[in-house]
C-alpha positions in Angstrom: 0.0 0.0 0.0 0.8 3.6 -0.5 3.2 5.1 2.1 0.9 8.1 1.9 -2.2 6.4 1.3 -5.2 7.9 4.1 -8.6 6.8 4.7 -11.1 9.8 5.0 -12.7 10.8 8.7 -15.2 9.0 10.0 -16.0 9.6 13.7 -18.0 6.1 13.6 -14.6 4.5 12.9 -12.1 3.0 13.9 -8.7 1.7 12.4 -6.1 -0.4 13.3 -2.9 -0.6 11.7 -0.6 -3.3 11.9 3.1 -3.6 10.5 4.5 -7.2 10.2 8.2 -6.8 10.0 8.9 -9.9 7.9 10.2 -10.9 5.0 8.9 -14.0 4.5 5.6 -15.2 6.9 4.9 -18.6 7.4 1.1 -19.7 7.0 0.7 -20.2 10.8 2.0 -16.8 11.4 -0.6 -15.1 9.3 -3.2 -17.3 10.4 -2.3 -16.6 14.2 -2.5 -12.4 13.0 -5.9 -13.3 11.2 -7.6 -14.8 14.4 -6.1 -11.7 17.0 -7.6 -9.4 14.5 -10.9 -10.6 14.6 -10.8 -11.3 18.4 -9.5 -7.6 18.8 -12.9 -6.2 16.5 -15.1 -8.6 18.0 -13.9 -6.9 21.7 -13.8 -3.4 20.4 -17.8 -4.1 19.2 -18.7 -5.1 23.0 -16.9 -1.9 24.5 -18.1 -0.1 21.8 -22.4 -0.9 22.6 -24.2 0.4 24.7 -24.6 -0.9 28.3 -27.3 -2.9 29.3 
């Protein structure tokens, strides 16, 4: 991606950015990235509703 890409404001939004600092990345690797994204989203959606 573009060093100078940028996403447009959204106050409704959030964005993570992650930098992996390899040259080569083994399967597993990614795969262990993939699954600590989606449990970081799915945690940032329960802080992020409102309280019962």
């Amino acid at each position: 991606m573009d060093s100078n890409y940028r996403l447009p404001p959204a106050r409704d939004k959030l964005v993570v950015h992650l930098t992996i600092n390899r040259e080569k990345k083994q399967d597993e690797f990614l795969e262990e990235i993939r699954q600590f994204l989606d449990d970081l989203q799915n945690e940032l959606k329960t802080l992020s509703s409102p309280a019962d």
